[in-house]
ChimeraX commands (.cxc) that place a marker at each C-alpha (Angstrom):
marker #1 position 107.07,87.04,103.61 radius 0.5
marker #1 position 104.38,88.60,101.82 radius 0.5
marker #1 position 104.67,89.83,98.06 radius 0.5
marker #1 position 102.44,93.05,96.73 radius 0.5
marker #1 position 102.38,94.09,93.71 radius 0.5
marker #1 position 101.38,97.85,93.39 radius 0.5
marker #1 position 99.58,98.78,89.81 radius 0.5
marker #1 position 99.89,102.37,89.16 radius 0.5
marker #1 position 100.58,104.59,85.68 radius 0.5
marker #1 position 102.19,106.93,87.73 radius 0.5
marker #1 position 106.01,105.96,88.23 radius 0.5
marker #1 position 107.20,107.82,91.36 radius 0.5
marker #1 position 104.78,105.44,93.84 radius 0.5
marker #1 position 107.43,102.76,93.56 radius 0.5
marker #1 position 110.30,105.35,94.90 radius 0.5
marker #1 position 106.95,106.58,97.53 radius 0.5
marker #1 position 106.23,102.63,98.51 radius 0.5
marker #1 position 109.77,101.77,98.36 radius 0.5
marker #1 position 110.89,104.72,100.88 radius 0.5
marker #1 position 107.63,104.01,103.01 radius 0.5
marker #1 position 108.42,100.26,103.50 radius 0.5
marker #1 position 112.03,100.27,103.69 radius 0.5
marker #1 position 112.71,98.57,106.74 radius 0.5
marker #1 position 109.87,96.14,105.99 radius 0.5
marker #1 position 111.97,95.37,102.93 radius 0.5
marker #1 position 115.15,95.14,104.32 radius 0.5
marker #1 position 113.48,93.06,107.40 radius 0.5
marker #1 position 111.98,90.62,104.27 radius 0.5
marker #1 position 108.76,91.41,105.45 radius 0.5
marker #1 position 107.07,92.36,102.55 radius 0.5
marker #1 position 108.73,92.25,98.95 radius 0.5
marker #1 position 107.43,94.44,96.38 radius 0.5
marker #1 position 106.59,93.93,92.28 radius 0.5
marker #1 position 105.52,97.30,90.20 radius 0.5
marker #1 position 103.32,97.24,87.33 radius 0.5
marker #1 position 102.86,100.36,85.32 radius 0.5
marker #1 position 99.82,99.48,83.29 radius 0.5
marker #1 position 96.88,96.55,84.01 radius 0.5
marker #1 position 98.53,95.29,80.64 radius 0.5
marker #1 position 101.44,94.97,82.23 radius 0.5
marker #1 position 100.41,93.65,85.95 radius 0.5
marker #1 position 98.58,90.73,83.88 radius 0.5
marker #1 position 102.00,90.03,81.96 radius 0.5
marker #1 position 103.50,89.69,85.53 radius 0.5
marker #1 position 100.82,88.16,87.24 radius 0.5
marker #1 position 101.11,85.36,84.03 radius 0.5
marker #1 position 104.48,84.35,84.41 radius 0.5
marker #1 position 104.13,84.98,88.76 radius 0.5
marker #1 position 101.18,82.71,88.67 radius 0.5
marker #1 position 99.80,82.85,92.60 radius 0.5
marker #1 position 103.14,84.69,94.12 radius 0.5
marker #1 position 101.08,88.03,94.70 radius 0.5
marker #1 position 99.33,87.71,97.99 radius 0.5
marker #1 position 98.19,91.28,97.62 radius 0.5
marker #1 position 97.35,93.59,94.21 radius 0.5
marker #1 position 97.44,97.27,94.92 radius 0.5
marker #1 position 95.54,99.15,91.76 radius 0.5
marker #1 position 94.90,102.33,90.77 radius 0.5
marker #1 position 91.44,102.34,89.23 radius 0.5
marker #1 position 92.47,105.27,87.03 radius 0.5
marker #1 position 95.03,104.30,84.02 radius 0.5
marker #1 position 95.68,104.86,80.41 radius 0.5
marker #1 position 94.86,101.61,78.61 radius 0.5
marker #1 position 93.62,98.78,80.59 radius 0.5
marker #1 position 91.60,100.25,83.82 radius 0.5
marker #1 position 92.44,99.09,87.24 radius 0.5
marker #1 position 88.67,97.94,86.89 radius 0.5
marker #1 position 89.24,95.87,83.80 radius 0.5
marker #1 position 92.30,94.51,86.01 radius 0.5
marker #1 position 90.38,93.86,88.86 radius 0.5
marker #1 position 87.73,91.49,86.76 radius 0.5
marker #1 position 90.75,89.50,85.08 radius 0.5
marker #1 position 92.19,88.73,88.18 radius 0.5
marker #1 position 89.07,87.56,89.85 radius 0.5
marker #1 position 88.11,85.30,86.59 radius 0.5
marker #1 position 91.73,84.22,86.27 radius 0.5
marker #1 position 93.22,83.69,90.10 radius 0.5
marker #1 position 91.07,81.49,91.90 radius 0.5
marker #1 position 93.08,79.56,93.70 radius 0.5
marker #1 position 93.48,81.29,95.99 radius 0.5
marker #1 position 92.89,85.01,94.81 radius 0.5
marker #1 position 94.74,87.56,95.50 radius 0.5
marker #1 position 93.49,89.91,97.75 radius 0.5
marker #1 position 93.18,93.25,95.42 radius 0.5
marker #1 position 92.75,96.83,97.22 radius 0.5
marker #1 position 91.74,99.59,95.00 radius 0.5
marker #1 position 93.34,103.18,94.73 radius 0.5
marker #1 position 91.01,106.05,93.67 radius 0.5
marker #1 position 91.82,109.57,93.89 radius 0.5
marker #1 position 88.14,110.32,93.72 radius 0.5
marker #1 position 86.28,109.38,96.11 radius 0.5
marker #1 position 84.72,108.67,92.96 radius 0.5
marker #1 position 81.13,106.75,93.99 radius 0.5
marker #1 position 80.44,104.91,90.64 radius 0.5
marker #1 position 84.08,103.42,90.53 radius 0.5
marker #1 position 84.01,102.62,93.88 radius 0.5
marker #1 position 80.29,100.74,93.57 radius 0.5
marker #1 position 81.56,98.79,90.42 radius 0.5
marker #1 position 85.00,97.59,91.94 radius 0.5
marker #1 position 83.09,96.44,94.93 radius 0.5
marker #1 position 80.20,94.34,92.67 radius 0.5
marker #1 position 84.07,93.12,90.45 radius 0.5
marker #1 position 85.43,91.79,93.89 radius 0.5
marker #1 position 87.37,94.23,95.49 radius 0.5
marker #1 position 88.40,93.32,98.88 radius 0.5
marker #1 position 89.14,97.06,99.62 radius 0.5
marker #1 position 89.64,100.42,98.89 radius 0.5
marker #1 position 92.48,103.22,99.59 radius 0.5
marker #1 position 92.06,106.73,98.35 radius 0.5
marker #1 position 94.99,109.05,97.00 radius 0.5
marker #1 position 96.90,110.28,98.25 radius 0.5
marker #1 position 97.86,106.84,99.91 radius 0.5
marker #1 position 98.08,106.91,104.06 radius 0.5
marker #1 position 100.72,104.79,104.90 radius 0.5
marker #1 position 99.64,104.22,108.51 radius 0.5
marker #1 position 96.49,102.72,107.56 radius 0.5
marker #1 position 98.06,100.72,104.27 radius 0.5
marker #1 position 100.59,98.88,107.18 radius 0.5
marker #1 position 97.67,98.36,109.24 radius 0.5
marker #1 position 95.52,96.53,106.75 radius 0.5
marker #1 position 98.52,94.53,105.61 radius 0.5
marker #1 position 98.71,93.09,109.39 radius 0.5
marker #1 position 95.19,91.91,108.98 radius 0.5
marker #1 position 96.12,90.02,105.59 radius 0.5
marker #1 position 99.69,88.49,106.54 radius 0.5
marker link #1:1,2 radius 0.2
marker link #1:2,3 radius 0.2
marker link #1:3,4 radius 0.2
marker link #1:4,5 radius 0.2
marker link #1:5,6 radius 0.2
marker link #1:6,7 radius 0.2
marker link #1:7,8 radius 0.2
marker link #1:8,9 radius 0.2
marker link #1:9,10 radius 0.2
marker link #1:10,11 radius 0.2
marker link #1:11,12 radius 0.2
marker link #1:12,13 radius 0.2
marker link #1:13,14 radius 0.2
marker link #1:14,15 radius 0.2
marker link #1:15,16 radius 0.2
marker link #1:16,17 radius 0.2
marker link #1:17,18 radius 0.2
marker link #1:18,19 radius 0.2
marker link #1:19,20 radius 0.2
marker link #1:20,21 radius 0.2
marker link #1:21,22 radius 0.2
marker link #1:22,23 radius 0.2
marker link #1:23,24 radius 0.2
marker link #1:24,25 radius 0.2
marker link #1:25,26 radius 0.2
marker link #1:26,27 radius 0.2
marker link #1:27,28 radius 0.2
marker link #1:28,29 radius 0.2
marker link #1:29,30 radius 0.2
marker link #1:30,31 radius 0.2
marker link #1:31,32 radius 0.2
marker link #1:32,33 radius 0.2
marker link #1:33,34 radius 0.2
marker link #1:34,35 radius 0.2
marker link #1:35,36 radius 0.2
marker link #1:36,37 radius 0.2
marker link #1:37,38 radius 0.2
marker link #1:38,39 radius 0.2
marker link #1:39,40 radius 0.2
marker link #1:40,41 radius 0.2
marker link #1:41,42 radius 0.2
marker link #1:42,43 radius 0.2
marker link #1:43,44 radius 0.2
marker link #1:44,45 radius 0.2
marker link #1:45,46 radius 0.2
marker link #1:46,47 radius 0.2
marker link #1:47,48 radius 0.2
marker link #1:48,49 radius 0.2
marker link #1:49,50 radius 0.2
marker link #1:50,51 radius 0.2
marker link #1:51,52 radius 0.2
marker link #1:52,53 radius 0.2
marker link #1:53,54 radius 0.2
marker link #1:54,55 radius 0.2
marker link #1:55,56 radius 0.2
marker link #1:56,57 radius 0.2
marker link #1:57,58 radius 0.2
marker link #1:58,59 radius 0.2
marker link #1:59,60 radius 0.2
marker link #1:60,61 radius 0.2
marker link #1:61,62 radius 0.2
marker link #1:62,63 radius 0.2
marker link #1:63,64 radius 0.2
marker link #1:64,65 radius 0.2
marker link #1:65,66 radius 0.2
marker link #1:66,67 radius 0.2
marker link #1:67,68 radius 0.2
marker link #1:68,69 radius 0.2
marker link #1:69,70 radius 0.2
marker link #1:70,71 radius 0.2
marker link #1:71,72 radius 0.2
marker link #1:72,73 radius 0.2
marker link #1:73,74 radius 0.2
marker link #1:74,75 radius 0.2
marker link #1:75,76 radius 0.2
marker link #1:76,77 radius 0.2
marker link #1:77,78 radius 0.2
marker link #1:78,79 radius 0.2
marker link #1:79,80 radius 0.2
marker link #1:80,81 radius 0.2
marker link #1:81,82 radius 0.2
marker link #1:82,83 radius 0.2
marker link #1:83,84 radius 0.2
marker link #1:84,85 radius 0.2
marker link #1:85,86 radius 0.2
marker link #1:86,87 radius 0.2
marker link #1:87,88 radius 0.2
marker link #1:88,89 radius 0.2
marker link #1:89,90 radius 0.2
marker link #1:90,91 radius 0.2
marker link #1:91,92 radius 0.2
marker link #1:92,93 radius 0.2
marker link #1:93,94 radius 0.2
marker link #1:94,95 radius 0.2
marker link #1:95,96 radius 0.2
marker link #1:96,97 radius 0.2
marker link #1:97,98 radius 0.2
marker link #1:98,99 radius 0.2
marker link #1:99,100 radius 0.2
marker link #1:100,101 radius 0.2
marker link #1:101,102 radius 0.2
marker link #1:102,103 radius 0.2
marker link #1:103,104 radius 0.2
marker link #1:104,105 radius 0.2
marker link #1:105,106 radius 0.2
marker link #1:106,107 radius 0.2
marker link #1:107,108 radius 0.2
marker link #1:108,109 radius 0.2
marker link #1:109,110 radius 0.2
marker link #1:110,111 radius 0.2
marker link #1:111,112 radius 0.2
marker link #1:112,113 radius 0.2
marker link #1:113,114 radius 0.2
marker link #1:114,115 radius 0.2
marker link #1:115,116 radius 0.2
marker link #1:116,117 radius 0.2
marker link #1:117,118 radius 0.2
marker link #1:118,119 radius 0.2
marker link #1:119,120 radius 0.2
marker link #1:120,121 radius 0.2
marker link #1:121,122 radius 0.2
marker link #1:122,123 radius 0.2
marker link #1:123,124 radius 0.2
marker link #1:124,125 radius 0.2
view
């Protein structure tokens, strides 16, 4: 079983990831934490300590950026990290450039493709 937690300000991805991965929920595939904030994935991610296998982020977010996320969790988790993908909407060069020099171990783009999220996830489990 593999446990992702998805990091996004915007509420309506967990009804999105939740209706996307239903029947790799139900099979107890994959099991799913939401964040709404990087304040609040580091709260989680403190009293989880090492139960994320995978950190989906936005990079865009009131407060605490996916980026500042992304360099916590790198600093903090080392044993073993996480493996953290990064959502931009942007396409956004710069963003991408400094996630990659923080750590990230890959990127998705909004709006999210499901196909291709399922088949990176094989390639982690």
């Amino acid at each position: 079983m593999m446990k992702i937690l998805v990091v996004d300000d915007e509420r309506d991805i967990q009804l999105l990831f939740e209706q996307r991965f239903r029947k790799e929920i139900r099979d107890h595939q994959l099991v799913f934490a939401f964040a709404f904030s990087g304040e609040e994935a580091l709260e989680y991610l403190t009293q989880h300590a090492h139960e994320a296998v995978l950190i989906l982020s936005d990079i865009n977010m009131p407060g605490m950026s996916g980026l500042e996320l992304l360099e916590h969790i790198k600093h903090t988790y080392l044993k073993p990290p996480p493996v953290v993908m990064m959502i931009t909407a942007y396409g956004d060069e710069e963003n991408y450039n400094i996630a990659k020099r923080l750590g990230a171990d890959d990127f998705l783009t909004k709006p999210v493709d499901f196909t291709l999220l399922k088949e990176k996830l094989k390639t982690i489990a």
